[in-house]
C-alpha positions in Angstrom: -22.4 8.7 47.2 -20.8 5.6 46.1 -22.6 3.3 43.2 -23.4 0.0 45.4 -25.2 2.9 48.1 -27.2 4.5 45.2 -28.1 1.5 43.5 -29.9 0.5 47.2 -31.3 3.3 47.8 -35.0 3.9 48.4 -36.5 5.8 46.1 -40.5 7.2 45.1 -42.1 5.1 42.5 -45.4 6.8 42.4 -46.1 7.5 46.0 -44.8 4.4 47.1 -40.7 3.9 48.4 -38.8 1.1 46.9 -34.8 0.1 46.0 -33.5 2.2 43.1 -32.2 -1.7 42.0 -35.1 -3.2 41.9 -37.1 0.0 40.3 -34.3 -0.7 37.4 -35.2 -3.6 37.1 -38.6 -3.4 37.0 -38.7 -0.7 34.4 -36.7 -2.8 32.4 -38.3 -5.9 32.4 -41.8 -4.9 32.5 -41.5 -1.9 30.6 -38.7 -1.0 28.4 -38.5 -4.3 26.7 -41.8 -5.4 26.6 -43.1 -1.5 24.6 -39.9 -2.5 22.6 -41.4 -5.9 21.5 -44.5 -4.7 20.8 -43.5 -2.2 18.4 -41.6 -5.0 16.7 -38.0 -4.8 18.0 -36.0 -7.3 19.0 -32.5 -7.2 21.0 -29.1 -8.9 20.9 -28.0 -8.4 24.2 -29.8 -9.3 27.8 -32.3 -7.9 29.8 -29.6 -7.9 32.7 -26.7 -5.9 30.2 -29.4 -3.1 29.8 -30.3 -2.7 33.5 -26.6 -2.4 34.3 -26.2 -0.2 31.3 -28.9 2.2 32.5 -28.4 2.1 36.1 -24.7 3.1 35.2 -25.9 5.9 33.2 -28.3 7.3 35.7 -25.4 7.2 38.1 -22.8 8.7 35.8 -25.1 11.6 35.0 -26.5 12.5 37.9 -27.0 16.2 37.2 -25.8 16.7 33.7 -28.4 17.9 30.9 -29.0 15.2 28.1 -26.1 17.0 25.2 -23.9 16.4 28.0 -24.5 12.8 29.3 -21.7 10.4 29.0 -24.0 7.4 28.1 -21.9 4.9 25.6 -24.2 5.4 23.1 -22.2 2.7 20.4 -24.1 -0.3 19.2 -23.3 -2.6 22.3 -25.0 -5.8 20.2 -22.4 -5.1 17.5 -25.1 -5.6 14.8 -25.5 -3.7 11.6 -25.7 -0.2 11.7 -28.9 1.7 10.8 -29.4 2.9 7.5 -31.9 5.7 6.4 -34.9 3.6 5.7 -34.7 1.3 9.3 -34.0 5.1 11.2 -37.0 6.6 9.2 -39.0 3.2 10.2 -38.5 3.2 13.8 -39.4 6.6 14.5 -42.6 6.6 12.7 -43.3 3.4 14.5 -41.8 4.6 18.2 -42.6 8.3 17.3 -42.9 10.7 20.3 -46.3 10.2 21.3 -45.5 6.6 21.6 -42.7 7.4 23.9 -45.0 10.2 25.8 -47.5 7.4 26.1 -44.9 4.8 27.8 -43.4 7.6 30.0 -47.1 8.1 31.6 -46.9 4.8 32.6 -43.3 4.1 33.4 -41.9 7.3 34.1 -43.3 7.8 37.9 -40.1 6.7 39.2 -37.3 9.6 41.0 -34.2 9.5 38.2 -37.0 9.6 35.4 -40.1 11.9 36.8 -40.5 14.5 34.5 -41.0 16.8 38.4 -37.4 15.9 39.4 -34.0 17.8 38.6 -32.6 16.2 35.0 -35.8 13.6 35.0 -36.2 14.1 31.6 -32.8 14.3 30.1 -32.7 11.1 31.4 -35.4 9.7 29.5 -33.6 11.0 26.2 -30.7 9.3 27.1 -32.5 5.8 27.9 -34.7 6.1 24.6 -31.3 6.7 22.7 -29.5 4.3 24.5 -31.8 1.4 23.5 -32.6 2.2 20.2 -28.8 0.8 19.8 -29.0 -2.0 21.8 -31.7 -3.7 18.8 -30.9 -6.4 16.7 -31.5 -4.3 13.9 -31.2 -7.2 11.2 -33.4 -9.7 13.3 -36.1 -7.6 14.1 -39.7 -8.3 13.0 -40.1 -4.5 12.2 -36.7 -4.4 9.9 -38.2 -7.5 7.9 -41.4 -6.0 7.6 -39.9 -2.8 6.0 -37.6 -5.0 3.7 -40.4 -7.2 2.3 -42.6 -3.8 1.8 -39.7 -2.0 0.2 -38.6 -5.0 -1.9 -42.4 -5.6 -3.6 -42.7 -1.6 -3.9 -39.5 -1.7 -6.1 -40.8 -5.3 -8.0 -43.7 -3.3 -8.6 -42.2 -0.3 -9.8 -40.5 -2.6 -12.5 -43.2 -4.4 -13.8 -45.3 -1.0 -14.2 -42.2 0.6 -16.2 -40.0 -2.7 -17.3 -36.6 -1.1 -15.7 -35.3 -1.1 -11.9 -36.2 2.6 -10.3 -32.0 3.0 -9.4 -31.1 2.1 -13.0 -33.9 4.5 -14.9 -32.3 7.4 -12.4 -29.1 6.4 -12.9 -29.4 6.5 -16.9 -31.6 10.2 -16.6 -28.9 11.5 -14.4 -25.7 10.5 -16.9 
């Protein structure tokens, strides 16, 4: 089936037939970016570049388990990378229960159901994919962590007059 055909497609979004474009869309909009927002996460790229991202993905890997997707999963908003302490952040904020809860509400849709073929590999792919679309730096959450981790280690001096790396540093030379 060609791309433009699948992307107008009618489809089952939870009993009810609509166009796979405008489910995309939908899900995008009114669900994937506003969960993202409310856990803190912000995003350097459109709402538009995701939808064509994803419905491209969905097409691409019609069939194929999640280890075997071809989703682009590089940082599309070119922003910094994630180090240890923003990936340990955003999954203790957007943990799996968080995504389970989502998923109850926008996952009643054919290429995402957890009852059809690959439904779920394609919710793995989605969730990975837009963890790299956010603005890492800009987001509320990533400030939030930087402020708490910067008067952790101001604290940390004051109660033993010498910077945590340093005192490691000299006890490991």
């Amino acid at each position: 089936m060609k791309y433009q055909d699948w992307l107008n497609q009618y489809i089952e979004w939870d009993y009810t037939l609509r166009v796979r474009k405008h489910s995309i869309a939908d899900f995008v909009n009114n669900g994937l970016l506003p969960f993202m927002n409310k856990h803190g996460y912000s995003f350097n790229v459109s709402g538009n570049f995701i939808q064509s991202v994803i419905a491209t993905g969905l097409y691409e890997n019609r069939g194929f388990p999640h280890v075997e997707s071809k989703w682009d999963y590089q940082n599309p908003s070119g922003n910094t990378e994630w180090n240890t302490e923003y990936l340990q952040h955003y999954y203790h904020i957007i943990s799996e229960d968080a995504w389970s809860e989502f998923w109850l509400t926008w996952g009643k849709w054919a290429d995402v159901s957890e009852d059809s073929f690959r439904g779920i590999d394609r919710r793995y792919d989605i969730q990975e994919y837009i963890k790299q679309c956010i603005d890492v730096e800009g987001s509320e959450q990533t400030k939030m962590l930087k402020e708490a981790l910067e008067s952790e280690t101001d604290a940390y001096i004051q109660r033993n007059g010498i910077d945590a790396y340093i005192q490691d540093y000299m006890e490991n030379t």
